[in-house]
ZAKOL-617242 format. One record per residue (C-alpha): residue number from 1; residue in three letters; x, y, z. Coordinates in steps of 0.05 Angstrom, whole numbers. Layout:
! ZAKOL-617242
+-----+---------+--------+--------+--------+
| num | residuo |     c1 |     c2 |     c3 |
+-----+---------+--------+--------+--------+
| NUM |     Ala |      X |      Y |      Z |
...
+-----+---------+--------+--------+--------+
This chain:
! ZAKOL-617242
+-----+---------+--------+--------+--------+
| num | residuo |     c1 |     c2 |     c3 |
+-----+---------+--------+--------+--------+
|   1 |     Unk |    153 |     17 |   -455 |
|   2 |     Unk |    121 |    -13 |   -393 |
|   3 |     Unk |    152 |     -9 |   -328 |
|   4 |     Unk |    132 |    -59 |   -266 |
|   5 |     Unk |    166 |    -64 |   -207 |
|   6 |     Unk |    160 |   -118 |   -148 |
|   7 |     Unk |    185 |    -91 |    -75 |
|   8 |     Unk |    250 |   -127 |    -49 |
|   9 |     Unk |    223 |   -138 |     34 |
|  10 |     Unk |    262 |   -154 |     85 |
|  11 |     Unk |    247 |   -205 |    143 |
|  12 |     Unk |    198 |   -155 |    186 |
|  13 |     Unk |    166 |   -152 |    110 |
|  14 |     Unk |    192 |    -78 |    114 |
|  15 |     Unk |    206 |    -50 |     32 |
|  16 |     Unk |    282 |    -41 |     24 |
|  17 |     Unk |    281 |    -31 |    -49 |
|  18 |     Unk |    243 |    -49 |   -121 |
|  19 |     Unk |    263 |    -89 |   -170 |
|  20 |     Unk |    244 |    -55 |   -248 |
|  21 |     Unk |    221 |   -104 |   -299 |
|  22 |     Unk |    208 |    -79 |   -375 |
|  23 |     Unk |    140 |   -112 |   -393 |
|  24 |     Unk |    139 |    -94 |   -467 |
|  25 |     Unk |    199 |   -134 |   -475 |
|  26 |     Unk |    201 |   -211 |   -474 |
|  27 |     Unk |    258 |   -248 |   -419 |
|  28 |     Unk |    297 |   -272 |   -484 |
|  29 |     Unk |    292 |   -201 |   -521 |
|  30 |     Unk |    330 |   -168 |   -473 |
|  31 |     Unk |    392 |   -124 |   -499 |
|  32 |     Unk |    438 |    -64 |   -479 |
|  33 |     Unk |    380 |    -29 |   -515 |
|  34 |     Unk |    325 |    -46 |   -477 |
|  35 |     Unk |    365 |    -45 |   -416 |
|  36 |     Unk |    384 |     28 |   -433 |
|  37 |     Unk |    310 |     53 |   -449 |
|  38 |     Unk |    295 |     27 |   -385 |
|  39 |     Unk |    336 |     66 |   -348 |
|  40 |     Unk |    316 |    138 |   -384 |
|  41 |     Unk |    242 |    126 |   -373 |
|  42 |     Unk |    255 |    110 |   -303 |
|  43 |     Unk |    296 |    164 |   -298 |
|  44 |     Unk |    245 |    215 |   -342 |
|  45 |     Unk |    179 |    195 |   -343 |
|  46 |     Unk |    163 |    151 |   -284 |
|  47 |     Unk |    113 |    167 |   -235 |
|  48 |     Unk |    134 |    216 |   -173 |
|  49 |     Unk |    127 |    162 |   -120 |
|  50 |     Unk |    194 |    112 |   -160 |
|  51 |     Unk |    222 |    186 |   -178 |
|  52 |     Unk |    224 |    202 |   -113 |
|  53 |     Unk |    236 |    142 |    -74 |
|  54 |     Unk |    299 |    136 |    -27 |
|  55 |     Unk |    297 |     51 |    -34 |
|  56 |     Unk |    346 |     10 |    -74 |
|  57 |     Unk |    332 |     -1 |   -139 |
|  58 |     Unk |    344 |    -68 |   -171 |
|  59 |     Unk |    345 |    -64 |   -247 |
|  60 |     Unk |    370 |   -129 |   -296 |
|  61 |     Unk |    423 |   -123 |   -348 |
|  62 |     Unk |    464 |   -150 |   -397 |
|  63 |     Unk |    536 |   -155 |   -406 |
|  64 |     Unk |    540 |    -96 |   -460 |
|  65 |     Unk |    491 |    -55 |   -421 |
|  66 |     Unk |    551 |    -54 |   -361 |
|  67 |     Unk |    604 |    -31 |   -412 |
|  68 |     Unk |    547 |     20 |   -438 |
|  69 |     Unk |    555 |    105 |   -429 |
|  70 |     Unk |    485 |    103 |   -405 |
|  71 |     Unk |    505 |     86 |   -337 |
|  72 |     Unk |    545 |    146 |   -321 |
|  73 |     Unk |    471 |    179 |   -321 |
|  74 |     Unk |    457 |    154 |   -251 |
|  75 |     Unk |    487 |    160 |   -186 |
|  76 |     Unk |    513 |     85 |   -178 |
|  77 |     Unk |    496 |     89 |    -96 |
|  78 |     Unk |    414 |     78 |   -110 |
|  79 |     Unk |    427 |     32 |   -163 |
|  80 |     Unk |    441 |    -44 |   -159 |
|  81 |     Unk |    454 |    -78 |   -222 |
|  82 |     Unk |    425 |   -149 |   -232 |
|  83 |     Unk |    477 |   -187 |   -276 |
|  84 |     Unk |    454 |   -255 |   -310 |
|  85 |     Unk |    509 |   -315 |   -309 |
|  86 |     Unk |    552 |   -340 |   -374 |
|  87 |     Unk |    507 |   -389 |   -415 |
|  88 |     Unk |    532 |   -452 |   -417 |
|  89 |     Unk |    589 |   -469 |   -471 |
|  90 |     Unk |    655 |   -506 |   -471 |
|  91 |     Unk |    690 |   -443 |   -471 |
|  92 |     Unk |    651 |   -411 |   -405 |
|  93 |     Unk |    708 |   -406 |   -363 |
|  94 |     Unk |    736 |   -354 |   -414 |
|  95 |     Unk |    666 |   -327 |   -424 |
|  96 |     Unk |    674 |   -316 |   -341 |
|  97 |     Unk |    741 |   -284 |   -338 |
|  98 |     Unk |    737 |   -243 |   -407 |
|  99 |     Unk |    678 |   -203 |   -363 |
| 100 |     Unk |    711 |   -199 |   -304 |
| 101 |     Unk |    747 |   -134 |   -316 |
| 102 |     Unk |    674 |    -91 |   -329 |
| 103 |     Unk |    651 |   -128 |   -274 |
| 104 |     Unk |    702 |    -94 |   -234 |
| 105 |     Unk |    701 |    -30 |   -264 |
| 106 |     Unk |    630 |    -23 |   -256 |
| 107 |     Unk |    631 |    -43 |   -184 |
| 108 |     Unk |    688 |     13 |   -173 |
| 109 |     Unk |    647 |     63 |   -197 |
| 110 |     Unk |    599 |     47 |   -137 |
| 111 |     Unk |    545 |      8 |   -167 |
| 112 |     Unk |    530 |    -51 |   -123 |
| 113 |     Unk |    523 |   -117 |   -160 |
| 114 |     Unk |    479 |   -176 |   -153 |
| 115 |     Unk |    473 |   -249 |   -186 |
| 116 |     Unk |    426 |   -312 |   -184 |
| 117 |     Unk |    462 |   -376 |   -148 |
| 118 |     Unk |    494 |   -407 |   -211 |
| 119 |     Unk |    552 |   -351 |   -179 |
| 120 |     Unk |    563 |   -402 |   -113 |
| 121 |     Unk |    598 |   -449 |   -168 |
| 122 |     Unk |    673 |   -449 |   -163 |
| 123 |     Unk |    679 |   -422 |   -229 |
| 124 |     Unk |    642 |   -351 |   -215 |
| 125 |     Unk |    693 |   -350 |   -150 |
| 126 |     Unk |    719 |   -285 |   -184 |
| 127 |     Unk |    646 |   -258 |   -194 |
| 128 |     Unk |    624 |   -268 |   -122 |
| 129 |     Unk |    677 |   -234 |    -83 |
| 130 |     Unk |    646 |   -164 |   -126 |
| 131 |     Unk |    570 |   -183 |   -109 |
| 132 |     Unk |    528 |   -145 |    -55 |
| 133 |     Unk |    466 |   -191 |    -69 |
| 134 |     Unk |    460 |   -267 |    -84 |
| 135 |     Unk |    392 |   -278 |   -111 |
| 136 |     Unk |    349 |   -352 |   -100 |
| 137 |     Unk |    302 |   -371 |   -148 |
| 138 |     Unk |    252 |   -414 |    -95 |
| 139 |     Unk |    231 |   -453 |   -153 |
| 140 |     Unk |    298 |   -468 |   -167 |
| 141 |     Unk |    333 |   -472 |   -107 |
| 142 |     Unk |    310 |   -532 |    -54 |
| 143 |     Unk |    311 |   -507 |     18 |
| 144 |     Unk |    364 |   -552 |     37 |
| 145 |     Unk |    415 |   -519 |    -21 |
| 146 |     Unk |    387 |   -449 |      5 |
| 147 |     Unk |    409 |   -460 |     68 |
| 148 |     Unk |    476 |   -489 |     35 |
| 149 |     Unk |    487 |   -425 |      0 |
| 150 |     Unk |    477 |   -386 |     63 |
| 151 |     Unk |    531 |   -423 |    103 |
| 152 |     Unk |    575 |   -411 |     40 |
| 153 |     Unk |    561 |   -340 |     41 |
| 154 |     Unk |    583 |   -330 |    119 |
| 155 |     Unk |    651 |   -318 |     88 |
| 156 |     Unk |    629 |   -263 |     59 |
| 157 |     Unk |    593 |   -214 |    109 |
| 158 |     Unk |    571 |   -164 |     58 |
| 159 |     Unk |    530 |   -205 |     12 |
| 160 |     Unk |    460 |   -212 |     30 |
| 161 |     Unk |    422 |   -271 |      7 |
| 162 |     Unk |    347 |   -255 |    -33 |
| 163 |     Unk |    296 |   -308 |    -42 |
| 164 |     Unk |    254 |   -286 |   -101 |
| 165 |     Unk |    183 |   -321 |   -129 |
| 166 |     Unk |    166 |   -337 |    -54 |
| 167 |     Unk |     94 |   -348 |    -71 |
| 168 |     Unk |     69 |   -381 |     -4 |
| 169 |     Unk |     75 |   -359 |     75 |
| 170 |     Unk |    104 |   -433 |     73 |
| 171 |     Unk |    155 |   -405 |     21 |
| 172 |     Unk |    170 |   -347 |     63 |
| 173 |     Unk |    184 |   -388 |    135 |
| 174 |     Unk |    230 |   -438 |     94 |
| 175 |     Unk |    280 |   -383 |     66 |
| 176 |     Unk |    270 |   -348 |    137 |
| 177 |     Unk |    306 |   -410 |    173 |
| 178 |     Unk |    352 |   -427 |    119 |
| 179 |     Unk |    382 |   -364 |    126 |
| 180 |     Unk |    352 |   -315 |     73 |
| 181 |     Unk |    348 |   -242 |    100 |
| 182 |     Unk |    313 |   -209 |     34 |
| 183 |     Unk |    257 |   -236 |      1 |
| 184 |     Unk |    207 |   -216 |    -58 |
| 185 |     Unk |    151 |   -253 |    -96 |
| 186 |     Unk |     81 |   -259 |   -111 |
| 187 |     Unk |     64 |   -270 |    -39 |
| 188 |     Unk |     87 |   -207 |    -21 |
| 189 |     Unk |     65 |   -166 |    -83 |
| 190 |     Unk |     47 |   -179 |   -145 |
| 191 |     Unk |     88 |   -130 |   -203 |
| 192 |     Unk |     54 |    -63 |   -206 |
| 193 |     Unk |     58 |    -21 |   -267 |
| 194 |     Unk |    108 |     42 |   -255 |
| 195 |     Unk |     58 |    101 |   -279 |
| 196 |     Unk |     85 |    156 |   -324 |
| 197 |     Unk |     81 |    201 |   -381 |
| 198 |     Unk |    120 |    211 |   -441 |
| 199 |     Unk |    130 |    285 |   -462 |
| 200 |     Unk |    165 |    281 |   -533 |
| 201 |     Unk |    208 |    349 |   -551 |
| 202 |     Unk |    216 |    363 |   -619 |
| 203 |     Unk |    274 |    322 |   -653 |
| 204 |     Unk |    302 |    382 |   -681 |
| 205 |     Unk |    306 |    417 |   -610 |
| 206 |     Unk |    349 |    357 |   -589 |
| 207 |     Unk |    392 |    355 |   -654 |
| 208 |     Unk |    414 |    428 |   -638 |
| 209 |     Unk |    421 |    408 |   -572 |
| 210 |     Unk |    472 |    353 |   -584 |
| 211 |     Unk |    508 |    394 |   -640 |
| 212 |     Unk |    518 |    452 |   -590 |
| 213 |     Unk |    535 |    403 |   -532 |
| 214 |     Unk |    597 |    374 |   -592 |
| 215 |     Unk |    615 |    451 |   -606 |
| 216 |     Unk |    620 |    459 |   -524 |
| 217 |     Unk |    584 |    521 |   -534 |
| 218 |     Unk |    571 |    561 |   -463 |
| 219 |     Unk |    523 |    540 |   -408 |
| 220 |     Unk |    478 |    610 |   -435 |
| 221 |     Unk |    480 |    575 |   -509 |
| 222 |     Unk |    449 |    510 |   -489 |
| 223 |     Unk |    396 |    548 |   -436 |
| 224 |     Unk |    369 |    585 |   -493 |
| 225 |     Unk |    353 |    516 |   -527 |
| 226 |     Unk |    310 |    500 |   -462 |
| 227 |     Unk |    278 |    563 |   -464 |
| 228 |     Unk |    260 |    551 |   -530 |
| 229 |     Unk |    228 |    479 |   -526 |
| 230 |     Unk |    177 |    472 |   -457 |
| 231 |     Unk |    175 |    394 |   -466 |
| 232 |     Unk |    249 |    389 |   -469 |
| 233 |     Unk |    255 |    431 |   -413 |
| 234 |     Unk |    207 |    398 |   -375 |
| 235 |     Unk |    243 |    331 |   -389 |
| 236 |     Unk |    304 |    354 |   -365 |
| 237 |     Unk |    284 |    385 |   -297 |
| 238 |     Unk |    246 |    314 |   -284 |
| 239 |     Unk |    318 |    280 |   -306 |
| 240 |     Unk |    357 |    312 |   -251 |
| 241 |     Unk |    308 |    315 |   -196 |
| 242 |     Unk |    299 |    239 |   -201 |
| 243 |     Unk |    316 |    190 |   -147 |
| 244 |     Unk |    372 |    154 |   -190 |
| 245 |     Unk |    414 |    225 |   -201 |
| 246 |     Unk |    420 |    229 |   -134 |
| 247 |     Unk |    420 |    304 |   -111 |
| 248 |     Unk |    397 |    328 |    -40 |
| 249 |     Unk |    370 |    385 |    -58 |
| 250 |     Unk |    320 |    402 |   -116 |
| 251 |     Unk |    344 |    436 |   -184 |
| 252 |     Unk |    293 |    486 |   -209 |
| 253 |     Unk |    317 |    518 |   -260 |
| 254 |     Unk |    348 |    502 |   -332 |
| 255 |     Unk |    419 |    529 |   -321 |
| 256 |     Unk |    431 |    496 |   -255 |
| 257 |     Unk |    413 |    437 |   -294 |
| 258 |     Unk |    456 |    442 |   -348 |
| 259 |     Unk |    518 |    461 |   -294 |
| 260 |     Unk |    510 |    403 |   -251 |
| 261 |     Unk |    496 |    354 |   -311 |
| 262 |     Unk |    558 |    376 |   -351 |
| 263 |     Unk |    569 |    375 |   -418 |
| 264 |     Unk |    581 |    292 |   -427 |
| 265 |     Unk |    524 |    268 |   -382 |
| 266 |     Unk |    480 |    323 |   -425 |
| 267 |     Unk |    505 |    295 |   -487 |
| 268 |     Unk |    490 |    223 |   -457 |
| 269 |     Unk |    411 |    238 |   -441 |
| 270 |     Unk |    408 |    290 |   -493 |
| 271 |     Unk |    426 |    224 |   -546 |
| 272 |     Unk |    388 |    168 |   -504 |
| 273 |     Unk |    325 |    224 |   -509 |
| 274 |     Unk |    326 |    231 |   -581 |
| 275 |     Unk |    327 |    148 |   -584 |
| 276 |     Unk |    257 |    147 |   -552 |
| 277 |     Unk |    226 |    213 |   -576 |
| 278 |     Unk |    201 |    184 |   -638 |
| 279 |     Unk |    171 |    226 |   -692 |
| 280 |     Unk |    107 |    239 |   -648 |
| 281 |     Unk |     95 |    291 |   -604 |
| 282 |     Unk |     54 |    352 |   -580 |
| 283 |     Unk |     23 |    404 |   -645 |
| 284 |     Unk |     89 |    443 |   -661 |
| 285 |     Unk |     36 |    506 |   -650 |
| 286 |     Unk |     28 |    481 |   -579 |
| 287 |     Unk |     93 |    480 |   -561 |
| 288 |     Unk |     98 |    553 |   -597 |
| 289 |     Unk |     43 |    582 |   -554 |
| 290 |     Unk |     81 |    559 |   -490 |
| 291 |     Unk |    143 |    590 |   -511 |
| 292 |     Unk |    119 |    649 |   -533 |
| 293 |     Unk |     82 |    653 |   -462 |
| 294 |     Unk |    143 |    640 |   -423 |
| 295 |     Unk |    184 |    698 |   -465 |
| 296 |     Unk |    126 |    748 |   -453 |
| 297 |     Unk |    121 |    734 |   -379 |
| 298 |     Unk |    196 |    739 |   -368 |
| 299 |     Unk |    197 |    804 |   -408 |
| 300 |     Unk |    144 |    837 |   -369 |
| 301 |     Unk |    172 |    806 |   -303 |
| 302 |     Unk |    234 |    841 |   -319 |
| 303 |     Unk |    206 |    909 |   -313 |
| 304 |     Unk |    184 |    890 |   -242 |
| 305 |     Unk |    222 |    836 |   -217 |
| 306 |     Unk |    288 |    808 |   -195 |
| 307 |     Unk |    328 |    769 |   -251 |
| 308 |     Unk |    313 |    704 |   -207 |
| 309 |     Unk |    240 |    715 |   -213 |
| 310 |     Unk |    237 |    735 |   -279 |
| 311 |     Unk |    258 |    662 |   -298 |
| 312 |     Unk |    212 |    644 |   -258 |
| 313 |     Unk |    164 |    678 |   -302 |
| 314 |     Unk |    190 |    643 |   -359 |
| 315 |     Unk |    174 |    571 |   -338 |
| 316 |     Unk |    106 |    595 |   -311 |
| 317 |     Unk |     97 |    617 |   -386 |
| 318 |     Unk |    120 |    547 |   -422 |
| 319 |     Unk |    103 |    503 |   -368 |
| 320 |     Unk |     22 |    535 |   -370 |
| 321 |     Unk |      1 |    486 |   -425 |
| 322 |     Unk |     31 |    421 |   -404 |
| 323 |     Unk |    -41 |    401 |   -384 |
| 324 |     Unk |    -53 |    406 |   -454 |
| 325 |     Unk |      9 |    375 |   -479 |
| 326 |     Unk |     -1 |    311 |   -434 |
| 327 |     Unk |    -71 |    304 |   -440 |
| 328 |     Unk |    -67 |    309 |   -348 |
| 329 |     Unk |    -93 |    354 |   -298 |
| 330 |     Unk |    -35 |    409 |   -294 |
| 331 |     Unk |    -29 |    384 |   -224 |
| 332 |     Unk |    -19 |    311 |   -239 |
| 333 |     Unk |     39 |    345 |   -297 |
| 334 |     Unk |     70 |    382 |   -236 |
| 335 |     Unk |     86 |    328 |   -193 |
| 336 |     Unk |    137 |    297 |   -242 |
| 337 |     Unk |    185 |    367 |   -233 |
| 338 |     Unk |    206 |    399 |   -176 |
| 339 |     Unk |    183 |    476 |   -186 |
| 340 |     Unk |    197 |    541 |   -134 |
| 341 |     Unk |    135 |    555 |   -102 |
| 342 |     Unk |    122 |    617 |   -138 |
| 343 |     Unk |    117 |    578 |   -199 |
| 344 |     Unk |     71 |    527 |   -167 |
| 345 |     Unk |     22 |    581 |   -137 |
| 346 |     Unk |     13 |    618 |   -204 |
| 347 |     Unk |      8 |    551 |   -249 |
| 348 |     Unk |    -43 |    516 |   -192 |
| 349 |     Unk |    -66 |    566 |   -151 |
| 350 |     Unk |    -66 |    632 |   -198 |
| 351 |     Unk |    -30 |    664 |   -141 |
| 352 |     Unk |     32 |    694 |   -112 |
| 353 |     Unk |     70 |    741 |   -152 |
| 354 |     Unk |     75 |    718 |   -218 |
| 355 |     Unk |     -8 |    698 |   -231 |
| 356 |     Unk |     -7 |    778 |   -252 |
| 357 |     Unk |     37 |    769 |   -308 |
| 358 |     Unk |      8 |    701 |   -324 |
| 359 |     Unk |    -68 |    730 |   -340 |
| 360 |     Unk |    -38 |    785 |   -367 |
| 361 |     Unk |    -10 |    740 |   -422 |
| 362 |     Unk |    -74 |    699 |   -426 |
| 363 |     Unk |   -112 |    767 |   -436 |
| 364 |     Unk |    -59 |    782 |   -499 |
| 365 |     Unk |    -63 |    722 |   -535 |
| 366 |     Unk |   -147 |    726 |   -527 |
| 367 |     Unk |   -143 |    797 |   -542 |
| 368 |     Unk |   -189 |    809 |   -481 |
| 369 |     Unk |   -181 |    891 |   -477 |
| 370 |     Unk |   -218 |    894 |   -401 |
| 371 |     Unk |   -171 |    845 |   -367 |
| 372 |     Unk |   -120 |    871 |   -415 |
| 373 |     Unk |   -130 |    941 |   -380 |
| 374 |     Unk |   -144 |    920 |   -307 |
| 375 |     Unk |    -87 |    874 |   -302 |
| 376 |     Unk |    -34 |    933 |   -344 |
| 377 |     Unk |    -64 |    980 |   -289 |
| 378 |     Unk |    -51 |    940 |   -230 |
| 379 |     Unk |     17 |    925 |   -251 |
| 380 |     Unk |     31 |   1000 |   -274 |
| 381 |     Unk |     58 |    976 |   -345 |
| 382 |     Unk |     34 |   1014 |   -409 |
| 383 |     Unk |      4 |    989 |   -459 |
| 384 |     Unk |     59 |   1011 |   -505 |
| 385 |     Unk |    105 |    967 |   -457 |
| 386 |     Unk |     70 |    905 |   -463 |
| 387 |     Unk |     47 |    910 |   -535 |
| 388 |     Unk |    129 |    919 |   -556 |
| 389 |     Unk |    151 |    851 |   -502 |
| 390 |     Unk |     90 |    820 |   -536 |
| 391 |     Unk |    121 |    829 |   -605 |
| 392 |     Unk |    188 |    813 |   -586 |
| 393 |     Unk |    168 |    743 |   -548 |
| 394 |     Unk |    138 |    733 |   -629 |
| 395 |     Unk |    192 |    744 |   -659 |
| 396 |     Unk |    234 |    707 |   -605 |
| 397 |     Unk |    201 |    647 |   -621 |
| 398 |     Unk |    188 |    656 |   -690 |
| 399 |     Unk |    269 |    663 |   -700 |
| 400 |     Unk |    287 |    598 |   -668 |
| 401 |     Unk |    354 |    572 |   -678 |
| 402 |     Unk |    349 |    515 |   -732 |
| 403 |     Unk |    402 |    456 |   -719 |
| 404 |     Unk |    465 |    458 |   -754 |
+-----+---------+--------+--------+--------+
């Protein structure tokens, strides 16, 4: 998939928000599908600067996309939901009123709504009293009907009126005096691809996932499946730190996660992720190494450290080969997760408390005796110690949980 998106400007040209377009998908292909996709990898796999962004974002939709569970992913307050008109039939009247009712149940939920001027026609009087946004396609809509549509729209205070495809200043000072307060188009910004990278978890981490998430096992069942697959894990700390869940604060590790998420909105990305994993994906011994890593280093930490750090440990372990995974500097992996900064000194820096435990590992699975030594000394563990947590993070990962 390949996300654009065009900034929404006010009239001091000041960003208020993005609209999202799908570019691999042509304007007559679009579907709930599509629609849905679009969401998760803006949601997972965008780049930190959309992830992170406290604008509005404008994404399109269809009819079946607002009656879709995919919705109830996303915090409806950042989210404004462009809805396309009835297409013309001698029955759109019905066509109008039969979609009134998820109309209005979307637009309880909190999402704002906005539509293109074919809602100013007395049959979409229904429809506009819900929107937040009337939209004005310039090379639609003459200056004389924009400024038309903005008198109409006086009796409604909290719709604002966009003019979109402005494409010349010209453009831009004709919507100003007719009344237009929001504006976007080529003469602004052309679309600019949304960068990201797609980590793919193992379907069969996801299919246990999803059959634990239908047994409601306990939030300690459904960690363990984390801990077990980095790239999952990784894909759901991205999730919930994103700009359209909506949390003030940062989640950093897996059970937190899985807490605030509950058990139907995990079930909800858990499915929508195993619709775009795809059979490809990172060397299943890749994905092995890491978690093997991230056992050992949380086994050693626990001789050491607090239970908090020691989990720590753990995602320093499986998070140490996303480089590798993505084909990215580490760093450039890093900024699509928010991490504690003990995790980010060790993975970055190969500082802080946990870098110990993390060459430590290294010097295992090399089988490099002097750091072996010097790094066992300085952390006053035997080599007894770490030779038995070294065999048990094997096994640990060798016994992994198939799917039921």
């Amino acid at each position: 998939m390949t996300i654009a998106r065009q900034p929404i400007l006010d009239s001091k040209r000041q960003v208020m928000g993005f609209e999202l377009f799908d570019r691999s998908v042509s304007a007559d292909s679009f579907s709930a599908a599509t629609d849905a996709a679009l969401l998760f990898n803006l949601l997972s796999n965008a780049d930190s600067e959309m992830r992170n962004t406290s604008k509005t974002i404008f994404i399109n939709c269809t009819h079946q996309t607002l009656a879709g569970g995919h919705l109830e992913l996303v915090e409806p307050e950042r989210i404004v939901l462009e809805v396309p008109p009835v297409a013309p039939s001698d029955n759109q009247t019905e066509d109008i009123e039969s979609y009134l009712q998820t109309l209005i149940d979307v637009h309880k939920r909190g999402f704002r709504l906005a539509f293109d001027e074919s809602v100013m026609a007395p049959a979409y009087a229904s429809w506009l009293t819900l929107a937040s946004f009337v939209k004005a396609d310039s090379s639609r809509v003459s200056a004389a009907d924009l400024h038309k549509i903005s008198l109409q729209l006086l009796a409604y205070p909290g719709i604002k009126l966009v003019t979109e495809k402005i494409e010349t200043e010209d453009q831009f000072v004709a919507a100003s005096k007719a009344g237009a307060t929001l504006f976007q188009g080529y003469w602004f910004a052309h679309p600019v691809l949304v960068k990201g990278q797609t980590v793919r978890p193992a379907q069969a981490a996801i299919i246990q996932l999803i059959n634990l998430i239908r047994k409601q096992a306990s939030t300690g069942e459904i960690e363990e499946v984390f801990k077990h697959d980095p790239t999952l894990s990784f894909n759901l700390l991205r999730f919930i730190n994103s700009a359209g869940f909506g949390l003030s604060c940062e989640v950093t590790s897996f059970r937190h996660a899985v807490m605030l998420l509950g058990l139907k909105k995990l079930f909800r990305w858990a499915a929508l992720l195993m619709t775009t994993a795809g059979a490809a994906g990172s060397a299943p011994a890749l994905g092995n190494a890491a978690v093997i890593r991230g056992r050992l280093m949380e086994l050693l930490a626990g001789q050491l450290l607090t239970t908090e750090e020691c989990d720590n440990a753990f995602v320093v372990g499986i998070f140490s080969l996303l480089d590798t995974m993505l084909g990215i500097p580490l760093a450039d992996a890093l900024t699509a997760i928010s991490l504690p900064q003990s995790v980010t000194d060790a993975l970055l820096h190969n500082t802080g408390s946990l870098a110990p435990f993390l060459q430590l590992t290294l010097a295992c699975e090399n089988a490099d005796d002097r750091s072996f030594a010097e790094l066992a000394n300085a952390l006053q563990l035997t080599g007894d110690q770490i030779n038995l947590a070294h065999l048990q993070a094997l096994v640990w990962a060798d016994n992994l949980t198939q799917p039921a």
